[in-house]
C-alpha positions in Angstrom: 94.0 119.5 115.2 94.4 115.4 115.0 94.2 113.4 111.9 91.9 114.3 109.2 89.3 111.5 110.3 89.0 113.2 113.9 88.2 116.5 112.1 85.7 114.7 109.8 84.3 113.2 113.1 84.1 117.0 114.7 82.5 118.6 111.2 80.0 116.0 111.4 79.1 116.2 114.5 78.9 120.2 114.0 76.8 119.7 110.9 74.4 117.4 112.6 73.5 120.2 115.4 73.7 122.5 112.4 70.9 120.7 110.3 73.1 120.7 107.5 71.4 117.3 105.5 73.8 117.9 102.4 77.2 117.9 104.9 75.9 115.5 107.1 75.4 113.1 104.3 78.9 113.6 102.5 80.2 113.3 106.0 79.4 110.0 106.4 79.6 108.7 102.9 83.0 110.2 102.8 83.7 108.2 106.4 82.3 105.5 105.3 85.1 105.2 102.1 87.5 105.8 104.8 86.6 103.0 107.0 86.3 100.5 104.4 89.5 101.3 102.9 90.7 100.4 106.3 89.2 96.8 106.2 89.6 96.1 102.4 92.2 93.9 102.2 93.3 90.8 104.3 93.7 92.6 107.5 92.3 96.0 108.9 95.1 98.3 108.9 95.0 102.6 109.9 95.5 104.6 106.7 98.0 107.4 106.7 96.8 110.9 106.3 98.3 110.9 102.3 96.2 107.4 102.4 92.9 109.6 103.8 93.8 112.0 101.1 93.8 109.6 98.7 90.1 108.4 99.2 88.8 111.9 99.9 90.4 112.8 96.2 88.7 109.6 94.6 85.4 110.6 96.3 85.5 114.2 94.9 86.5 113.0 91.3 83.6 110.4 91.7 81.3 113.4 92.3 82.8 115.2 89.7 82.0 112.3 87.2 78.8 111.2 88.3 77.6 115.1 88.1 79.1 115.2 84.5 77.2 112.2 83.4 74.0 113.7 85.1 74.3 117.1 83.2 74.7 115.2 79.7 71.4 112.9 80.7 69.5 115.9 81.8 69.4 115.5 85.0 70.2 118.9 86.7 69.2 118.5 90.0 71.2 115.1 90.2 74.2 116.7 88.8 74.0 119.6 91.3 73.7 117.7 94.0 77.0 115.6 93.3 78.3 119.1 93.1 77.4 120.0 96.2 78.8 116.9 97.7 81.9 117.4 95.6 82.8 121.0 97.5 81.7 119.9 100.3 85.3 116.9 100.0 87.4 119.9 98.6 86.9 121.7 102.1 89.4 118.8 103.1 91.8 118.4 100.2 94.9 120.8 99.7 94.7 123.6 97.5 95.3 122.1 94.2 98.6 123.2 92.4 98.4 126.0 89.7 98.7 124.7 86.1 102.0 127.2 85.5 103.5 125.5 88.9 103.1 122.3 87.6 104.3 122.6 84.3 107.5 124.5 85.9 108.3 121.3 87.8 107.1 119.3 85.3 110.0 121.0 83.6 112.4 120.6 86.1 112.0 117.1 86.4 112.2 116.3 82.8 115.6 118.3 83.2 116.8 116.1 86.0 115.6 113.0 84.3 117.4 113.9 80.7 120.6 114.6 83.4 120.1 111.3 84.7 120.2 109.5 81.0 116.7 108.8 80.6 115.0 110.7 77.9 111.7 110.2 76.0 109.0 107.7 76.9 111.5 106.0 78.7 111.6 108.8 81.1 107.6 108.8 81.7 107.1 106.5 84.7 110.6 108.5 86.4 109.3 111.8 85.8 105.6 111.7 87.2 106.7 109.9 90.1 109.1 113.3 91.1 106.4 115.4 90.1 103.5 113.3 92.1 105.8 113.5 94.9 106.4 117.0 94.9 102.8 117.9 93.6 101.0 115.4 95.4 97.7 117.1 95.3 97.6 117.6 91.6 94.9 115.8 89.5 97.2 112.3 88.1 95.3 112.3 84.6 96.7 116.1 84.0 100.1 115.3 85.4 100.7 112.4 83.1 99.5 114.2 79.8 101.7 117.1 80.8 104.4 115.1 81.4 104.0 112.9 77.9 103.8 116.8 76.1 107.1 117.8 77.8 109.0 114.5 77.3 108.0 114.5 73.5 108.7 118.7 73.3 112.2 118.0 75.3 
């Protein structure tokens, strides 16, 4: 299929001969992230796919805010529109990993950890960096506060 920018390049181009304004829109704004990503810095550099992932999951949770500060102002329509964009990002992000899953590794980690000599708070940074990397689509904010429940359970 080619890197996820091509098929944001071919989806784009599919919703433009579509008339699709809402796709075509969080097509390009979603491009747009990409590319500047790419220059931000000192030097342009090509971002890895986990990189592309990366903005694309900032972009959705920026939807996801932006709609939740629209709902609390009032402002329906606003806040289903960042909605909209918001699935619209999802169709390109991994499935997100089940709750249960992640508290099972969560475990498993804070097991390996302990093994390891590091218990407690200590532990923290250690353990959500083996989760993130055997998780990586999980939400960060969720895996820390799971991860700071089990370390102070375990």
């Amino acid at each position: 299929m080619g890197t996820l920018k091509d098929r944001l390049q071919q989806d784009l181009t599919v919703a433009m001969k579509a008339r699709d304004e809402l796709t075509v829109s969080t097509l390009r704004m979603v491009r747009a992230a990409i590319m500047n990503a790419e220059v931000a810095g000192q030097r342009a550099v090509a971002l890895t796919d986990e990189q592309e992932l990366a903005v694309l999951r900032s972009e959705a949770k920026k939807r996801a805010e932006s709609a939740e500060i629209y709902a609390q102002a009032g402002r329906d329509e606003a806040a289903a529109k960042e909605r909209a964009e918001q699935a619209v990002i999802e169709q390109y992000l991994p499935a997100a990993v089940d709750v249960g899953d992640l508290a099972g590794i969560i475990d498993e980690e804070v097991i390996a950890a302990a093994a390891a000599g590091q218990t407690g708070q200590k532990a923290m940074g250690a353990v959500i960096k083996a989760v993130r990397g055997r998780a990586p689509g999980a939400d960060g904010s969720t895996v820390a506060a799971l991860v700071k429940a089990a370390l102070v359970t375990a």
